[in-house]
C-alpha positions as a Markdown table, in Angstrom:
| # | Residue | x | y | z |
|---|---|---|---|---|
| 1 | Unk | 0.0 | 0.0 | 0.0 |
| 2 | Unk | 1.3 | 3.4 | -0.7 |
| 3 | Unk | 1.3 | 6.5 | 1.4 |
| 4 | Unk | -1.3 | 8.2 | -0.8 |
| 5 | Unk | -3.7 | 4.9 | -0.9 |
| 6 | Unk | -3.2 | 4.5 | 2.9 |
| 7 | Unk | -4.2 | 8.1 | 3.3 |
| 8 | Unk | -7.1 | 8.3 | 1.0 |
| 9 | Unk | -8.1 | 4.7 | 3.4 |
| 10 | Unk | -7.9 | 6.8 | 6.6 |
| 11 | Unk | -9.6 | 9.5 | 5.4 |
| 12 | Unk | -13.0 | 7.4 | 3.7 |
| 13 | Unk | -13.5 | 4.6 | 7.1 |
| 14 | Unk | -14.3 | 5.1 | 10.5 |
| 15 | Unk | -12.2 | 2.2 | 11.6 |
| 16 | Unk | -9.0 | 0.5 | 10.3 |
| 17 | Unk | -9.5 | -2.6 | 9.0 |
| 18 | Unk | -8.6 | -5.9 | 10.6 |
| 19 | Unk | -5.5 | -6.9 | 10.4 |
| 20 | Unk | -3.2 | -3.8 | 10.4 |
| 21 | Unk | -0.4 | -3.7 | 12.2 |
| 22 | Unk | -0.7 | -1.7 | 15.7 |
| 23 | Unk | 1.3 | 1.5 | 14.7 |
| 24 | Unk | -0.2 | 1.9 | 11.2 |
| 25 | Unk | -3.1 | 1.7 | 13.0 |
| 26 | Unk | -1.8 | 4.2 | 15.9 |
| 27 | Unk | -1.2 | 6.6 | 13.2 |
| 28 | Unk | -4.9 | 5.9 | 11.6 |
| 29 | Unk | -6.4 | 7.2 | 15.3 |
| 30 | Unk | -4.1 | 9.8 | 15.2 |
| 31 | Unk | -4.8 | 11.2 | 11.6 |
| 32 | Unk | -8.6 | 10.8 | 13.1 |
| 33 | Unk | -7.9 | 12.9 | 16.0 |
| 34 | Unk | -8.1 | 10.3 | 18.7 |
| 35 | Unk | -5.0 | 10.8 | 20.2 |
| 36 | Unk | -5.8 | 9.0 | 23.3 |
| 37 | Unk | -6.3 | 5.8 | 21.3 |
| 38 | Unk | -3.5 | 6.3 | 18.8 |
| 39 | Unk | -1.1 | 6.9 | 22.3 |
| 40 | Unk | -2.4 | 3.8 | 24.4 |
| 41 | Unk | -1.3 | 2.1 | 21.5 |
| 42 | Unk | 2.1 | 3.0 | 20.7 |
| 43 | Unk | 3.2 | 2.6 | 23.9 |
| 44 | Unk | 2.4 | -0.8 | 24.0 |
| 45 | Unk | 4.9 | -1.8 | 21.3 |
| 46 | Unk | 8.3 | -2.6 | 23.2 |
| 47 | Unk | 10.4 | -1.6 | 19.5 |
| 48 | Unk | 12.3 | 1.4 | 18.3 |
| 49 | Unk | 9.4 | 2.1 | 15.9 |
| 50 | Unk | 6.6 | 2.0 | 18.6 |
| 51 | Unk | 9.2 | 4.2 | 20.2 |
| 52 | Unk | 9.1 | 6.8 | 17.4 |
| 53 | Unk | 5.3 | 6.7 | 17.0 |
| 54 | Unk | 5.2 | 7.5 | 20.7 |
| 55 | Unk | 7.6 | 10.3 | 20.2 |
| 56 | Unk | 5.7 | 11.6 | 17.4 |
| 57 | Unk | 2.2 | 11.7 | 19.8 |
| 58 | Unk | 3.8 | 13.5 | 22.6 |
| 59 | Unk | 5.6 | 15.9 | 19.8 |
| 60 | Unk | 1.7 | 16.6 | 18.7 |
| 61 | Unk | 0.7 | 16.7 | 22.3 |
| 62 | Unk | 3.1 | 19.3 | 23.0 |
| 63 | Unk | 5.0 | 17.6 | 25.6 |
| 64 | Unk | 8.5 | 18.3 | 24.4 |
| 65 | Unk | 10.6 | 17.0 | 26.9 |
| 66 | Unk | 8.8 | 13.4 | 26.8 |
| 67 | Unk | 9.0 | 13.4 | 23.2 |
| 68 | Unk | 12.5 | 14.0 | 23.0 |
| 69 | Unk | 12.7 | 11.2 | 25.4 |
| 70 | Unk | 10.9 | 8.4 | 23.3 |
| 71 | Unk | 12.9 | 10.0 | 20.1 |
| 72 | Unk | 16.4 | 9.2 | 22.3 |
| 73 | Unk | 14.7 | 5.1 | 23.1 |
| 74 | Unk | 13.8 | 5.2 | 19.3 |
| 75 | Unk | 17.3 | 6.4 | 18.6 |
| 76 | Unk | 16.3 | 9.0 | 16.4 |
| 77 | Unk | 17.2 | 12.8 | 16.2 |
| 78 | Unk | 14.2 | 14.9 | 17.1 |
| 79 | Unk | 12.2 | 16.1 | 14.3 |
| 80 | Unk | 12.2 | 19.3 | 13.0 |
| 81 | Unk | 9.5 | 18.4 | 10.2 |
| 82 | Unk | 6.0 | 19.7 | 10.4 |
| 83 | Unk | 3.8 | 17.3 | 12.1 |
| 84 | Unk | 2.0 | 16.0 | 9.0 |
| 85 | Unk | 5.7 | 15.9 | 7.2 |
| 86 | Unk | 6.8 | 13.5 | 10.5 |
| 87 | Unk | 3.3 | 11.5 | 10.5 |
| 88 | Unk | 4.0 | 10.6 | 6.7 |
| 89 | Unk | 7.4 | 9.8 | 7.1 |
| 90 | Unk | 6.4 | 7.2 | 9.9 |
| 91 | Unk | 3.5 | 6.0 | 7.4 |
| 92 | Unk | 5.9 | 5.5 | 4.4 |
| 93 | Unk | 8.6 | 4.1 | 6.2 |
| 94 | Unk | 5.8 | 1.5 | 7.9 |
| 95 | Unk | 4.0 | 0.7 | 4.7 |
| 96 | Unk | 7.1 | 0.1 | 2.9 |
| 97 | Unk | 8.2 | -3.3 | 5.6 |
């Protein structure tokens, strides 16, 4: 699935469909302004990408200082990019495994 299909997918359902994987599915709620759901999922995956994802939600909560946390457990530099430019980065880089 490509970035722009996965997109277009988010943006036409209510729910994600059975089967994704947990952070594509974290960054569904997320895209659909349910942060709270998006969040309690990310930090239930023990990886370096659930890490980033997690990063990413505090970054769009505004909580800095945990974010750059979660970015140093995902071992990633924090990000600079908008928020829609980092949320399509994660997407791509997910879709693409």
């Amino acid at each position: 699935m490509t970035l722009e299909e996965f997109k277009k997918q988010v943006d036409g359902q209510d729910e994600p469909p059975p089967g994704m994987p947990d952070l594509l599915r974290a960054l569904w709620y997320d895209r659909k302004g349910e942060w709270d759901r998006a969040h309690k999922i990310a930090q239930d995956v023990h990886e370096s990408d659930g890490s980033w994802v997690h990063a990413y939600l505090h970054r769009r909560e505004g909580d800095l200082s945990n974010a750059r946390y979660w970015y140093h457990r995902a071992g990633r530099s924090e990000s600079k990019a908008t928020l829609e430019e980092e949320w399509e980065e994660i997407a791509r880089e997910l879709l693409s495994r």
